[in-house]
Backbone of each chain as ProteinMPNN parsed JSONL, in Angstrom:
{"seq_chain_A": "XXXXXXXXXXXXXXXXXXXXXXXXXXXXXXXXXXXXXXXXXXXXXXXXXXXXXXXXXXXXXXXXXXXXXXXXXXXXXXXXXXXXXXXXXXXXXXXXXXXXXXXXX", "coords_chain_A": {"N_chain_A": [[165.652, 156.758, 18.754], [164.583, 155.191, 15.249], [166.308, 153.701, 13.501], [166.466, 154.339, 10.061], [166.855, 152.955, 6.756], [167.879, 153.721, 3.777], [168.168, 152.305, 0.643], [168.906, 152.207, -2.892], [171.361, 155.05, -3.123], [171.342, 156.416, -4.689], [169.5, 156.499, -8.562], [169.964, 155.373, -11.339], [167.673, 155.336, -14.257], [167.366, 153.441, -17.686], [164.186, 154.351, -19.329], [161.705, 152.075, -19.427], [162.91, 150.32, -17.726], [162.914, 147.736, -14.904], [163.09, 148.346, -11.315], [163.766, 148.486, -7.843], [163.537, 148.993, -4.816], [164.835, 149.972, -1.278], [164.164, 149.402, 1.939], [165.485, 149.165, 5.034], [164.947, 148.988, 8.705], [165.601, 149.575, 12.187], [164.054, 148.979, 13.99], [160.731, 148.046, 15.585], [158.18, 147.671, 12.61], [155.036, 149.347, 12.391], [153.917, 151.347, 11.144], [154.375, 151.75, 8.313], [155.528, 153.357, 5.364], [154.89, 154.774, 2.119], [156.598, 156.963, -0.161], [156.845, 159.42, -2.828], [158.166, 162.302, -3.278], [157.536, 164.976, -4.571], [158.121, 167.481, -7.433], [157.483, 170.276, -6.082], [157.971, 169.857, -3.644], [156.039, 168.26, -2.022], [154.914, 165.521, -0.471], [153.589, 162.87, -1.99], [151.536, 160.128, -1.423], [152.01, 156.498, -1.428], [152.092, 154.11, -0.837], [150.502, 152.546, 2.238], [151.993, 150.608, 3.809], [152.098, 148.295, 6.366], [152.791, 145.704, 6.979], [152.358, 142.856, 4.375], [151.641, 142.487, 0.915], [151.208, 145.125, -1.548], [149.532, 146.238, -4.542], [149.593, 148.532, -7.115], [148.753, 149.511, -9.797], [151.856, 150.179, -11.534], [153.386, 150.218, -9.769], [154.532, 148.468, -6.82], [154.621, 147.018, -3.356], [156.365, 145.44, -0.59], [155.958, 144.87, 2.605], [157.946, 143.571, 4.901], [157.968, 142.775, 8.105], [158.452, 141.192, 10.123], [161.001, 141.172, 9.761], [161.638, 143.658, 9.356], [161.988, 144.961, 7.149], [161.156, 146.869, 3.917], [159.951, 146.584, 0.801], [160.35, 148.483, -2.417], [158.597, 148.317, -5.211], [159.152, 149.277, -8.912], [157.616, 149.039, -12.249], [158.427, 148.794, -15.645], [159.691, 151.361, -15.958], [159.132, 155.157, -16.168], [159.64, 158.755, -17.687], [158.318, 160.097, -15.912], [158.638, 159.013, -13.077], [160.488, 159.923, -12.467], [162.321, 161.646, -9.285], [162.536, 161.984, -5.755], [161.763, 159.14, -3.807], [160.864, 158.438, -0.3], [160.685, 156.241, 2.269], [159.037, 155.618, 5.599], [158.386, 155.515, 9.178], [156.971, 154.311, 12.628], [155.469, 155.842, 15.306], [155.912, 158.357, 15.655], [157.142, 159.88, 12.822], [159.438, 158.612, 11.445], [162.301, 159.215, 9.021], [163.809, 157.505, 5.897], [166.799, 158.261, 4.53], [166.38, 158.869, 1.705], [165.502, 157.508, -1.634], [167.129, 159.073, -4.62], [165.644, 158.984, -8.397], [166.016, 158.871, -11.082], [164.661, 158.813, -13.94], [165.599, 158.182, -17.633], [164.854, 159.053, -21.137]], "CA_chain_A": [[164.652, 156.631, 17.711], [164.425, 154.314, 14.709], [167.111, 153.991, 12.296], [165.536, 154.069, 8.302], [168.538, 153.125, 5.592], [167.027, 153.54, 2.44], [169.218, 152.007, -0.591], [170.492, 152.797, -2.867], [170.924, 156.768, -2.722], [170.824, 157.019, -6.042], [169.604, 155.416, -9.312], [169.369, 156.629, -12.945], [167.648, 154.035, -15.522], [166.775, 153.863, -18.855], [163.073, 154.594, -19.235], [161.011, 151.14, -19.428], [163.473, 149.578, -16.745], [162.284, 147.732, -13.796], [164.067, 148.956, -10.499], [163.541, 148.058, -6.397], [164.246, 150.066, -3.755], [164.81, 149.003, 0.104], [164.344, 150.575, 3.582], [165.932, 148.695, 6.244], [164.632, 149.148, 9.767], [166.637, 149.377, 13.684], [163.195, 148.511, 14.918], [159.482, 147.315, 14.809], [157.521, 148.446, 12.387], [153.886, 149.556, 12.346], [152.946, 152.128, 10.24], [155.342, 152.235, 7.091], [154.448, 154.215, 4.555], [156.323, 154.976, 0.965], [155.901, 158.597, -0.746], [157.326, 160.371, -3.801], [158.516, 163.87, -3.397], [157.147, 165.848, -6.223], [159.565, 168.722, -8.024], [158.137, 171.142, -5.686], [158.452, 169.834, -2.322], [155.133, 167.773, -1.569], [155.03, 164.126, -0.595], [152.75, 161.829, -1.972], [151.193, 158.711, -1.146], [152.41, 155.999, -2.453], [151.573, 153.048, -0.063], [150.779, 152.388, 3.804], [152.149, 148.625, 3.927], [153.041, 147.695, 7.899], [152.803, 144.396, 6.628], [152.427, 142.402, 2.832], [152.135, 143.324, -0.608], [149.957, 145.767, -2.327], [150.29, 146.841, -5.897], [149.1, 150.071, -7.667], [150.054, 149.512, -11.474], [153.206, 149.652, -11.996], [153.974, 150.357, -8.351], [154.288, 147.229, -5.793], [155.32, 147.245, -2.287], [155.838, 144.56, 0.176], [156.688, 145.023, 3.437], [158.48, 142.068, 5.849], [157.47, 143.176, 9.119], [159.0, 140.263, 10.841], [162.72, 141.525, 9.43], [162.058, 144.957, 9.431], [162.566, 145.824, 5.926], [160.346, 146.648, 3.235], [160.764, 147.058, -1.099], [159.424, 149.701, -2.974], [158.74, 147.565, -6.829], [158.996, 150.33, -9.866], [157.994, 148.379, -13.472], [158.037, 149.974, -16.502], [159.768, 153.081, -15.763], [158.779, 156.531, -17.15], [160.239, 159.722, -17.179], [157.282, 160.862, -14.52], [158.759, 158.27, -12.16], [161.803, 160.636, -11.224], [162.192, 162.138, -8.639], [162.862, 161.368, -4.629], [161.622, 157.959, -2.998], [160.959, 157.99, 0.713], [160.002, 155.055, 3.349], [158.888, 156.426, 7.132], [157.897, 154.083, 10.143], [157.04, 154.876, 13.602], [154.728, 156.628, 15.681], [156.485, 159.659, 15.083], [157.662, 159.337, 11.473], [161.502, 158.502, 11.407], [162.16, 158.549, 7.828], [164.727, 157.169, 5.187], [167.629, 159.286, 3.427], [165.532, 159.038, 0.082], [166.23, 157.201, -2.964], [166.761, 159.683, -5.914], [165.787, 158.261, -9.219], [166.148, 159.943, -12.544], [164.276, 157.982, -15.498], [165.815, 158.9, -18.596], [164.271, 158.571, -22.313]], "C_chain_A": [[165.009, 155.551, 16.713], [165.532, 154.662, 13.831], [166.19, 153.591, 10.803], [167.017, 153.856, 7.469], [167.847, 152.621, 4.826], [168.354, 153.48, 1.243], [168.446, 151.783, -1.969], [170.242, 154.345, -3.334], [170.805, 156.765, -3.644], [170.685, 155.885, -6.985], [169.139, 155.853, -10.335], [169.372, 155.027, -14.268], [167.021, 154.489, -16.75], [165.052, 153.595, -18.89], [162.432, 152.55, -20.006], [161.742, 149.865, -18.575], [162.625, 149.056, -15.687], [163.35, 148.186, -12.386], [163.209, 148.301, -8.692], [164.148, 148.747, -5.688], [163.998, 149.551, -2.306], [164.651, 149.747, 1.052], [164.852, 149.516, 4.519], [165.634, 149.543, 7.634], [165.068, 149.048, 11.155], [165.228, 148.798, 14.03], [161.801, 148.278, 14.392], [158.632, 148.231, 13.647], [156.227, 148.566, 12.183], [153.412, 150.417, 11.805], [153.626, 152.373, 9.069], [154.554, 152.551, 6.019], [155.73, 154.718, 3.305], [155.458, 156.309, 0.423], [157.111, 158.982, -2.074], [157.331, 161.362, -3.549], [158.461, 164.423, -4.692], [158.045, 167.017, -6.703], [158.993, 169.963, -6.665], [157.492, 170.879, -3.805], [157.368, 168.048, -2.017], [155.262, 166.128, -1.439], [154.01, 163.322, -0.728], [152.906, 160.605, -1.851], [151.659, 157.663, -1.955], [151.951, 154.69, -1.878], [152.068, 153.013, 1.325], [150.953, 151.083, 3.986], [152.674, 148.439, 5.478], [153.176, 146.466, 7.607], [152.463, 143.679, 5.549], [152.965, 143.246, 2.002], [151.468, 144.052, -1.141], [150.731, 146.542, -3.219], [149.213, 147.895, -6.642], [149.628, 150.364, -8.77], [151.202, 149.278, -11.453], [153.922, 149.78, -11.293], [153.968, 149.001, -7.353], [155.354, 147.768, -4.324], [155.327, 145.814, -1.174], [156.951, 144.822, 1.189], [156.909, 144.096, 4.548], [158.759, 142.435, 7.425], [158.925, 142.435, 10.383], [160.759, 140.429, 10.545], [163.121, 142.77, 9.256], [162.572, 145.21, 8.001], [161.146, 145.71, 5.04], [161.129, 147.467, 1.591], [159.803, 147.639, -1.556], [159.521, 148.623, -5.058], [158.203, 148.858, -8.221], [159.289, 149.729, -11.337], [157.862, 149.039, -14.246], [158.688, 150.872, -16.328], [159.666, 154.444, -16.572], [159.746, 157.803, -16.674], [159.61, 160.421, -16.045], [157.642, 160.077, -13.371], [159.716, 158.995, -11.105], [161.238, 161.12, -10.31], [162.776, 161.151, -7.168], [162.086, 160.436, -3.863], [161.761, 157.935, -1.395], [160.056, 156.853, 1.556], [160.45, 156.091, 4.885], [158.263, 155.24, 7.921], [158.045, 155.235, 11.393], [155.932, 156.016, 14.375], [154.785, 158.651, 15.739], [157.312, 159.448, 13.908], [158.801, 159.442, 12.032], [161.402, 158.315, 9.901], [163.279, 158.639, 7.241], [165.647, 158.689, 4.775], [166.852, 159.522, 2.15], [166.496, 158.571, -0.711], [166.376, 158.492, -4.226], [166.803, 159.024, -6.909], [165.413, 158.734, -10.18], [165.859, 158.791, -13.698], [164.6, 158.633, -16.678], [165.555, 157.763, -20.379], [165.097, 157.417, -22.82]], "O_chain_A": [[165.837, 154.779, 17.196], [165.691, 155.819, 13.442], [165.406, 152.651, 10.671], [168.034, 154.533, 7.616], [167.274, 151.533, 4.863], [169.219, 154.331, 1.041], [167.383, 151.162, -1.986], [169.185, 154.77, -3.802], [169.722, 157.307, -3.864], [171.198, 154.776, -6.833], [168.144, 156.57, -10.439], [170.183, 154.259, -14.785], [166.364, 155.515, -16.927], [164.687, 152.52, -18.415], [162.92, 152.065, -21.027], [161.345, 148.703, -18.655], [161.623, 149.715, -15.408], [164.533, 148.331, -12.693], [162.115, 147.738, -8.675], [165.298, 149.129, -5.906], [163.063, 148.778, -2.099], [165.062, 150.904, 0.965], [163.875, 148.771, 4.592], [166.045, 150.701, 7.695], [164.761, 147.89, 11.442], [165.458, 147.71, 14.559], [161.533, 148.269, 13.19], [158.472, 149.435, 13.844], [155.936, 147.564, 11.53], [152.185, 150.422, 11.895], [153.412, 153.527, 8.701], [153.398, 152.234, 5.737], [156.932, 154.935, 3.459], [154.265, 156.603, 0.507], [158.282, 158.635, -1.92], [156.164, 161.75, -3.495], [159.232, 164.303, -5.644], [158.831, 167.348, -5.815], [159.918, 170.609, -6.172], [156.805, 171.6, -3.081], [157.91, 166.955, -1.857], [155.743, 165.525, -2.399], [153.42, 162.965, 0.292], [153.936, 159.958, -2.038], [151.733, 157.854, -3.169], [151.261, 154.083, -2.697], [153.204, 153.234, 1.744], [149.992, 150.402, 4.342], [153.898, 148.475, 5.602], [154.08, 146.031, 8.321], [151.298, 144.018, 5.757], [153.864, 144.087, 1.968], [150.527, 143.32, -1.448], [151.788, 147.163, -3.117], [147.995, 147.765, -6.521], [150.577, 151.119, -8.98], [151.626, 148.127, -11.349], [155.111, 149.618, -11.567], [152.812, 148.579, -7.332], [156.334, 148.509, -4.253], [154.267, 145.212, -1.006], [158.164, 144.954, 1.027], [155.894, 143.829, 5.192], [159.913, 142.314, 7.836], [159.822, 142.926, 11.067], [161.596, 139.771, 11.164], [164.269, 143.175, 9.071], [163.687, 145.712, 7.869], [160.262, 144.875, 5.232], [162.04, 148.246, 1.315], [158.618, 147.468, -1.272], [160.511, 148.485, -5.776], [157.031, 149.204, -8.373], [160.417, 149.704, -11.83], [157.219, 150.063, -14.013], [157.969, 151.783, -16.738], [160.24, 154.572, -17.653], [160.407, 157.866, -15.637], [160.221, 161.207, -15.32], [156.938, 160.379, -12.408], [159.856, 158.936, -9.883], [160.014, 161.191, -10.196], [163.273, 160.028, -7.26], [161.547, 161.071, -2.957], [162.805, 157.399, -1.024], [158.843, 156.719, 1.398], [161.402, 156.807, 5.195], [157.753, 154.237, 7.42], [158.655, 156.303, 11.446], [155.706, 157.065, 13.772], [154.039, 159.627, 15.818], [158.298, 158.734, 14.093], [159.138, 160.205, 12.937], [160.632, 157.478, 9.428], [164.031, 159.541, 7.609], [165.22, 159.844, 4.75], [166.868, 160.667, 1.7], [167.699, 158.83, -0.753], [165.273, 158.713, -4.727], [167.766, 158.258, -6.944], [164.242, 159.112, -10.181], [166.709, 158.059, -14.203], [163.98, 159.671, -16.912], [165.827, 156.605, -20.696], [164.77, 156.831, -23.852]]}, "seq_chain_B": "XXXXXXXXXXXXXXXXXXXXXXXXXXXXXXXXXXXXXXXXXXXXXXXXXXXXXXXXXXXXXXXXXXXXXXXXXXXXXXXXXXXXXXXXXXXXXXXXXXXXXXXXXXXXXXXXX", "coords_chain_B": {"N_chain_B": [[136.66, 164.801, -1.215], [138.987, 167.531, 0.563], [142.191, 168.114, 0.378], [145.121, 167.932, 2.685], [145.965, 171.064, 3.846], [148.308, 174.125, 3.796], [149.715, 176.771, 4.676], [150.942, 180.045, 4.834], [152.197, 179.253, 1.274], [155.055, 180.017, 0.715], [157.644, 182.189, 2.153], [159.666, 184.806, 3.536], [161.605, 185.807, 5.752], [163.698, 187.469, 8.278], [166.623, 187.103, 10.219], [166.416, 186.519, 13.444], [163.487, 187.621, 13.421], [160.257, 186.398, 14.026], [158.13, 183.673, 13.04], [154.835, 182.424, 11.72], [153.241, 179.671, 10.987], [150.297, 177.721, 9.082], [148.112, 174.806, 9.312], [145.829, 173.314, 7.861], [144.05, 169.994, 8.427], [142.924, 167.132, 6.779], [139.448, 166.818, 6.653], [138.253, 165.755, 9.834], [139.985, 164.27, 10.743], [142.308, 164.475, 13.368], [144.485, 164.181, 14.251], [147.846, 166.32, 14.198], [151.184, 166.692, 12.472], [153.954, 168.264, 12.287], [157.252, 168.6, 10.68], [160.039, 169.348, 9.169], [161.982, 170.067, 6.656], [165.814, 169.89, 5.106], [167.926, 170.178, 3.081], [170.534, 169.442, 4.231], [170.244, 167.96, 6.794], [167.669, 166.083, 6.666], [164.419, 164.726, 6.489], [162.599, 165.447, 9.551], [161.295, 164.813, 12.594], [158.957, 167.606, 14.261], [156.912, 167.889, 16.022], [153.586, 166.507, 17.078], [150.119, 166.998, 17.206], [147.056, 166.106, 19.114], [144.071, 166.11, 19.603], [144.231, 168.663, 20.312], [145.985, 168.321, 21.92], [149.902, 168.802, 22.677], [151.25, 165.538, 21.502], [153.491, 163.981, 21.054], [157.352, 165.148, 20.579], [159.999, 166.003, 18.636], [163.727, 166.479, 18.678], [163.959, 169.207, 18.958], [164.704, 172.778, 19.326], [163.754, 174.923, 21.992], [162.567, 176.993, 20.853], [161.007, 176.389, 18.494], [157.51, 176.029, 18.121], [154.292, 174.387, 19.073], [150.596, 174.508, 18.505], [147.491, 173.363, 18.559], [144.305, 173.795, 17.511], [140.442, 173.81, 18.504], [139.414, 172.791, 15.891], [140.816, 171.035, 14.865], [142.493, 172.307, 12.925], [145.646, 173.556, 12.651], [148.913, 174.924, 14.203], [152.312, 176.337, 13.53], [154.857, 177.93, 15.513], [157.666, 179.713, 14.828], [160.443, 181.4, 16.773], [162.647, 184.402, 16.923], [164.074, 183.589, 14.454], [166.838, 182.163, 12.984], [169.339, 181.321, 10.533], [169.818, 178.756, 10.396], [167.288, 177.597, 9.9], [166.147, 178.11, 7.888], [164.105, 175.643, 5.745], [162.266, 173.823, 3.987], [158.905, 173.438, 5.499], [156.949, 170.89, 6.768], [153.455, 169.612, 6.988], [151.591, 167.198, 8.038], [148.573, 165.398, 8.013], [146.75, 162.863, 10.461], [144.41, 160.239, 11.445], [143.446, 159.179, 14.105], [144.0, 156.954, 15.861], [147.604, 155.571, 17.555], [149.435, 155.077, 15.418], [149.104, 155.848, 12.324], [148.026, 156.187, 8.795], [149.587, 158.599, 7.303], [148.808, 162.162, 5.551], [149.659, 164.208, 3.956], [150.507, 168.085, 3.492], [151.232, 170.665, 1.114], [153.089, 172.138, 1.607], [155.552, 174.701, 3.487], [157.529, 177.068, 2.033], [160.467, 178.248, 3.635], [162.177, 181.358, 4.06], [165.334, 182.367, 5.428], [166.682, 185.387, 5.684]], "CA_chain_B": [[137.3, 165.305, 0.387], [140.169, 168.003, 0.485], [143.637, 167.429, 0.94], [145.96, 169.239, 3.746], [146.508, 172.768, 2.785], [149.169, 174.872, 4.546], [149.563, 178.523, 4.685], [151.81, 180.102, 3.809], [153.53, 178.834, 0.618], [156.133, 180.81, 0.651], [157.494, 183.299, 3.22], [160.76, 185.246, 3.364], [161.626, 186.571, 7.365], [165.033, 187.875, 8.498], [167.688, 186.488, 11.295], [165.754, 187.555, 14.98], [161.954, 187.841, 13.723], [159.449, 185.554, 13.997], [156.863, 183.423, 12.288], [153.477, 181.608, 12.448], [152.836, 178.535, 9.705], [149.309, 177.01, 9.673], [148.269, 173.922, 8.864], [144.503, 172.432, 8.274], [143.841, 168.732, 8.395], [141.869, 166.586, 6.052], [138.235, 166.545, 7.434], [137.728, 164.01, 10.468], [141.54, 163.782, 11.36], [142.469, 164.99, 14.462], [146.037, 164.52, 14.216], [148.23, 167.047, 13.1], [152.191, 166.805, 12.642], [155.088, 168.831, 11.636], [157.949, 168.119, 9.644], [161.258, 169.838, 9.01], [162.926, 169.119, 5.708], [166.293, 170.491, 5.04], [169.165, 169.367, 2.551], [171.544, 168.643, 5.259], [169.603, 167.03, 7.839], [166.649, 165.67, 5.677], [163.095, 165.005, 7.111], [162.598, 165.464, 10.713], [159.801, 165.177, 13.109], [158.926, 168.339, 15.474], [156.373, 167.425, 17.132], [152.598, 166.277, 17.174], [149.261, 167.281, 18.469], [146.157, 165.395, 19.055], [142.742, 167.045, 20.998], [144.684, 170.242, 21.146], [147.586, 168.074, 22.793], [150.78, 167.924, 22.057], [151.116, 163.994, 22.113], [154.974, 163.73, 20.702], [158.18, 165.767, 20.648], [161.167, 165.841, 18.472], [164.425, 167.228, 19.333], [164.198, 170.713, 18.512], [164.697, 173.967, 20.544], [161.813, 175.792, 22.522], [162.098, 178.309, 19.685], [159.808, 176.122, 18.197], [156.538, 175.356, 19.457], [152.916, 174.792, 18.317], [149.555, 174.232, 18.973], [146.072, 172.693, 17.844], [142.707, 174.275, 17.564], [139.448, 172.862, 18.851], [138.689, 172.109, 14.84], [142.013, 170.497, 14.33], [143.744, 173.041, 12.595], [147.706, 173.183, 13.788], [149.96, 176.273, 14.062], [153.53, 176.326, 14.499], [155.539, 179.431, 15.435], [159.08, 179.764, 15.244], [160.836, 182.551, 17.456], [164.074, 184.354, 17.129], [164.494, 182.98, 13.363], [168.532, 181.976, 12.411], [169.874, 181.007, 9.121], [169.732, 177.536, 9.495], [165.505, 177.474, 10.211], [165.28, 177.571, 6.617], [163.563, 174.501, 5.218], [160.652, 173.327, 3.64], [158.096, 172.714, 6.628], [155.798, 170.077, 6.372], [152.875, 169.017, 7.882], [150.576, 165.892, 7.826], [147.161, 164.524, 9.173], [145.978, 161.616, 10.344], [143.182, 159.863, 12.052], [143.221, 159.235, 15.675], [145.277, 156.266, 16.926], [148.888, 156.011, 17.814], [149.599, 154.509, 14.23], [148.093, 155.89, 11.565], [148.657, 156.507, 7.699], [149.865, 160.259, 7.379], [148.611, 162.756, 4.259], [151.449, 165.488, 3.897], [150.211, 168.753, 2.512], [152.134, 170.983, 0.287], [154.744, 172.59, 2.588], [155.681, 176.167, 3.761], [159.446, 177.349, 2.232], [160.249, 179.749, 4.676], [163.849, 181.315, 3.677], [165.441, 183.172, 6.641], [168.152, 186.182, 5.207]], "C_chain_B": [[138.531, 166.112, -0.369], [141.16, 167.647, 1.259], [143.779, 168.39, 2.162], [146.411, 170.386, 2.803], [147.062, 173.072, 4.169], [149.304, 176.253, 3.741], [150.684, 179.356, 5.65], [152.538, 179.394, 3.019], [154.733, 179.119, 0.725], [156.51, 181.707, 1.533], [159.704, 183.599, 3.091], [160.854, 185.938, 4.839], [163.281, 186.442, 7.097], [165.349, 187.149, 9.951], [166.714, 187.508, 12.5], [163.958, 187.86, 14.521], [161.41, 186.485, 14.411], [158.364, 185.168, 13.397], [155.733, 182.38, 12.508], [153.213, 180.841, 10.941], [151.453, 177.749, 10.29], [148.893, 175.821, 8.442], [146.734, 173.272, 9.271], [144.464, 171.146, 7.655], [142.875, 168.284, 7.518], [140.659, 166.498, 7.21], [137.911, 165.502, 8.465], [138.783, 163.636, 10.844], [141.832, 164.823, 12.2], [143.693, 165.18, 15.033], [147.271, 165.142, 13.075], [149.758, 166.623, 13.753], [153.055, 167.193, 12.056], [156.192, 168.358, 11.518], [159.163, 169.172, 8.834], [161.851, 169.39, 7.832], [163.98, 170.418, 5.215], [167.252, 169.795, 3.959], [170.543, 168.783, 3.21], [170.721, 167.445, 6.483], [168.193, 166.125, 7.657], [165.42, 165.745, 6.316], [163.661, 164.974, 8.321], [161.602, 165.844, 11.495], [160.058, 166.329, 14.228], [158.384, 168.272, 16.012], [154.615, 166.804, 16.518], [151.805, 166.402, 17.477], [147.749, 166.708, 18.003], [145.115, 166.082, 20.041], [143.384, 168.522, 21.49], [145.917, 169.717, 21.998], [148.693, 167.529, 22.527], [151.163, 166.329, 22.494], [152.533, 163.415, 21.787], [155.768, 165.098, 20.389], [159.344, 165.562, 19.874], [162.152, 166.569, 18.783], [164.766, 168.754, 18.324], [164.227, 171.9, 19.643], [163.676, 174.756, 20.779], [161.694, 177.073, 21.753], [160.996, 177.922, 18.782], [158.945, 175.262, 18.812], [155.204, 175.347, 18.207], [151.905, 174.491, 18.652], [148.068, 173.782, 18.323], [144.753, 172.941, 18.332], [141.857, 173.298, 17.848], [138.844, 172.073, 17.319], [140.026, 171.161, 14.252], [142.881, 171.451, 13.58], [145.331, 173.215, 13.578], [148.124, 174.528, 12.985], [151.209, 176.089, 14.688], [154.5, 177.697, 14.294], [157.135, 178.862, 15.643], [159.784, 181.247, 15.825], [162.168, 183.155, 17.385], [164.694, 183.228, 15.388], [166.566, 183.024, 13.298], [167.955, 180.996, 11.154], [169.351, 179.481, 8.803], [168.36, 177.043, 9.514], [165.088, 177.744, 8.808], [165.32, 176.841, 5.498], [162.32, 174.595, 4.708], [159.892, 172.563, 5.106], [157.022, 172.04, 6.069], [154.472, 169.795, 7.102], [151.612, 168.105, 7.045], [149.651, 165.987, 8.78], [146.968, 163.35, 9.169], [144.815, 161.535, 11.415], [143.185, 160.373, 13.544], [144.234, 158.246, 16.213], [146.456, 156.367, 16.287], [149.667, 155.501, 16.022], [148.844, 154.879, 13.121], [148.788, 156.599, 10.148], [148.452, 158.055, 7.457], [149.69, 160.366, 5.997], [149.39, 163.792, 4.474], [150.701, 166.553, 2.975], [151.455, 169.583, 1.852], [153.524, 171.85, 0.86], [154.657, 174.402, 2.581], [157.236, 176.283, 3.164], [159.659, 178.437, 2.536], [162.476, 179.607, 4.336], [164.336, 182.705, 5.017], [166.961, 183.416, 6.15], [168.616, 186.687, 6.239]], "O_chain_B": [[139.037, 165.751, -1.432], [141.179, 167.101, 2.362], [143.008, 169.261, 2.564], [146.912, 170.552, 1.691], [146.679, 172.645, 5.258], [149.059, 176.595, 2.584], [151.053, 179.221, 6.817], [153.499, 178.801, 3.51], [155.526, 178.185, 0.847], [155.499, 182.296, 1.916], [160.616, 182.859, 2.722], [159.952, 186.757, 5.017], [163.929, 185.787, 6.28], [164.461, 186.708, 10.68], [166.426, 188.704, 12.461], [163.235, 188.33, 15.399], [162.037, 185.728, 15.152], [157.52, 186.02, 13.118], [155.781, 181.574, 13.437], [153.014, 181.486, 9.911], [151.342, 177.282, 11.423], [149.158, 175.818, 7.24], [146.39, 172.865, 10.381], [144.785, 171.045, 6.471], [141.885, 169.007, 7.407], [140.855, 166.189, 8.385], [137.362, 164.458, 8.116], [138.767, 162.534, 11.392], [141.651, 165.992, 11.859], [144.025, 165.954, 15.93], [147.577, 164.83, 11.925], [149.901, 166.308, 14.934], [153.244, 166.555, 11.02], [156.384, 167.465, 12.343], [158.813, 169.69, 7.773], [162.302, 168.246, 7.887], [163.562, 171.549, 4.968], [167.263, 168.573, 4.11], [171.33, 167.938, 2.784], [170.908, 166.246, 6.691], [167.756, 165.514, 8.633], [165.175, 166.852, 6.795], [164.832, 164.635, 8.496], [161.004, 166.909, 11.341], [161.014, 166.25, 14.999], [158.839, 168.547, 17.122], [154.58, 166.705, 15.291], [151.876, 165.966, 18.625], [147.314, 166.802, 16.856], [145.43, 166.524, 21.146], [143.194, 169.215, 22.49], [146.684, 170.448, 22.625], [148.867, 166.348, 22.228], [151.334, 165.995, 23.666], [152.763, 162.308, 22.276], [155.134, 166.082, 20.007], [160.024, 164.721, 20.461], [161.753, 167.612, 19.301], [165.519, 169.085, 17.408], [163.726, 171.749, 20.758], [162.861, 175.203, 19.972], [160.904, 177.991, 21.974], [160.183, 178.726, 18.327], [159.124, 174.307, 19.568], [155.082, 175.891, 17.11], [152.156, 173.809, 19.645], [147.918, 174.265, 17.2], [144.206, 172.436, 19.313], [142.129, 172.118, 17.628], [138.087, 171.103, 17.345], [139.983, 170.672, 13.123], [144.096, 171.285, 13.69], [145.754, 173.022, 14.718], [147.889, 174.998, 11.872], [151.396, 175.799, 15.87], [154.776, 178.294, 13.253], [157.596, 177.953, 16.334], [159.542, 182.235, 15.134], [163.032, 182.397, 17.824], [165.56, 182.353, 15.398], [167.281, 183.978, 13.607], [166.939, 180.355, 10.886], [168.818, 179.007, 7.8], [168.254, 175.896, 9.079], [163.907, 177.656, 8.473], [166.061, 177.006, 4.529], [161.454, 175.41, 5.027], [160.21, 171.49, 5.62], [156.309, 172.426, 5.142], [154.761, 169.792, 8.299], [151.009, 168.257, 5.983], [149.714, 166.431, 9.927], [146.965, 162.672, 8.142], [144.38, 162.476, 12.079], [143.007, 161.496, 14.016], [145.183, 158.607, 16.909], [146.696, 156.85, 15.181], [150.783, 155.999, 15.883], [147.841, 154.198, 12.908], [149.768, 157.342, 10.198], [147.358, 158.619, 7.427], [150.024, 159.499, 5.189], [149.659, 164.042, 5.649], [150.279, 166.191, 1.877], [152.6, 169.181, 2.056], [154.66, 172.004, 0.411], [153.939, 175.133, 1.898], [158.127, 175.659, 3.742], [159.261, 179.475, 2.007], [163.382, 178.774, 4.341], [163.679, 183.702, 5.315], [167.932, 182.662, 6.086], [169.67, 187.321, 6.195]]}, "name": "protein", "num_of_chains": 2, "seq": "XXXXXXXXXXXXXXXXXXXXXXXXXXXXXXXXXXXXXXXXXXXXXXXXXXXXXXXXXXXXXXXXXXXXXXXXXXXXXXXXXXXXXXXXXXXXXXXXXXXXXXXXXXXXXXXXXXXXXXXXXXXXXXXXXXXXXXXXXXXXXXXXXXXXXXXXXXXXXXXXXXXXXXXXXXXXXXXXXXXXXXXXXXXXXXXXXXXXXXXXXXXXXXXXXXXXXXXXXX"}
């Protein structure tokens, strides 16, 4: 199956920081997809990028198809930002370790 | 449109029962897939089913299995529960082809004493 290496495992900033987060990929990808894990379990949407950039406020994502990696862009940061960061790829999701990222006041 | 809902939130079973988690799809998506999340072994796919067929497999043991209604709804049973079967289960929908952007509903945490 696909290897996902999502960096860096952890990351604790001061609230109005900007921050980037990475997934590295063993193989092609075609359906990548980034999500937030909410406090009590659920994963939301966050962006389906297999390929560019698309931005969602203060969220950006661009994903480099052709190198197998894609960046998760987090400006501004708030304390509602914490929480766990995953990237998934693959016709059967394979997905990252998860970033955790703790915004603090 | 409604999201994925799953059923049971919550569930508490003992070592040797068994249980049944269900899982309905956003309207018009036909693919359903489950989703294992544990603190040691993190997400993990179990399998997939499309037209009622399973269409992918992850490596898990024939204790678990599941299946997909003619309206898309998805059920997955686990048999013979042990200790370490409890995770937050997940499951997602999507469209129809082999690629497609997955909606994740809110999860089952099934704790097995």
């Amino acid at each position: 199956g696909i290897q996902v290496e999502q960096s860096p495992p952890d990351l604790i900033l001061q609230e109005g920081a900007n921050s980037t987060l990475r997934c590295n990929f063993s193989d092609s990808v075609n359906n990548l997809q980034w999500f937030h894990q909410n406090p009590w379990g659920q994963l939301i949407n966050l962006f389906y990028i297999p390929s560019g950039t698309k931005q969602n406020g203060r969220l950006s994502a661009t994903t480099v198809a052709t190198e197998r990696y894609s960046l998760l862009y987090i400006s501004s940061s708030q304390t509602t930002d914490s929480g766990v960061y995953f990237c998934a790829s693959g016709n059967q999701f394979y997905f990252g370790t998860g970033t955790s990222l703790t915004v603090i006041p | 449109k409604a999201g994925v809902t799953q059923t049971p939130r919550y569930l508490i079973k003992t070592r040797g029962q068994q249980v049944t988690l269900s899982c309905s799809p956003i309207s018009g998506h036909r693919s359903v897939s489950w989703y294992q999340q544990t603190p040691g072994q993190g997400l993990q796919f179990l399998f997939e089913y499309f037209s009622e067929t399973q269409r992918n497999k992850g490596n898990f043991p024939g204790r678990f299995s599941g299946r997909q209604f003619s309206n898309s709804r998805s059920e997955m049973n686990v048999s013979t529960l042990e200790l370490g079967d409890s995770a937050l289960y997940l499951c997602a929908s999507g469209r129809s082809g082999q690629y497609n952007e997955q909606f994740f509903g809110p999860g089952t945490r099934l704790t097995v004493l």
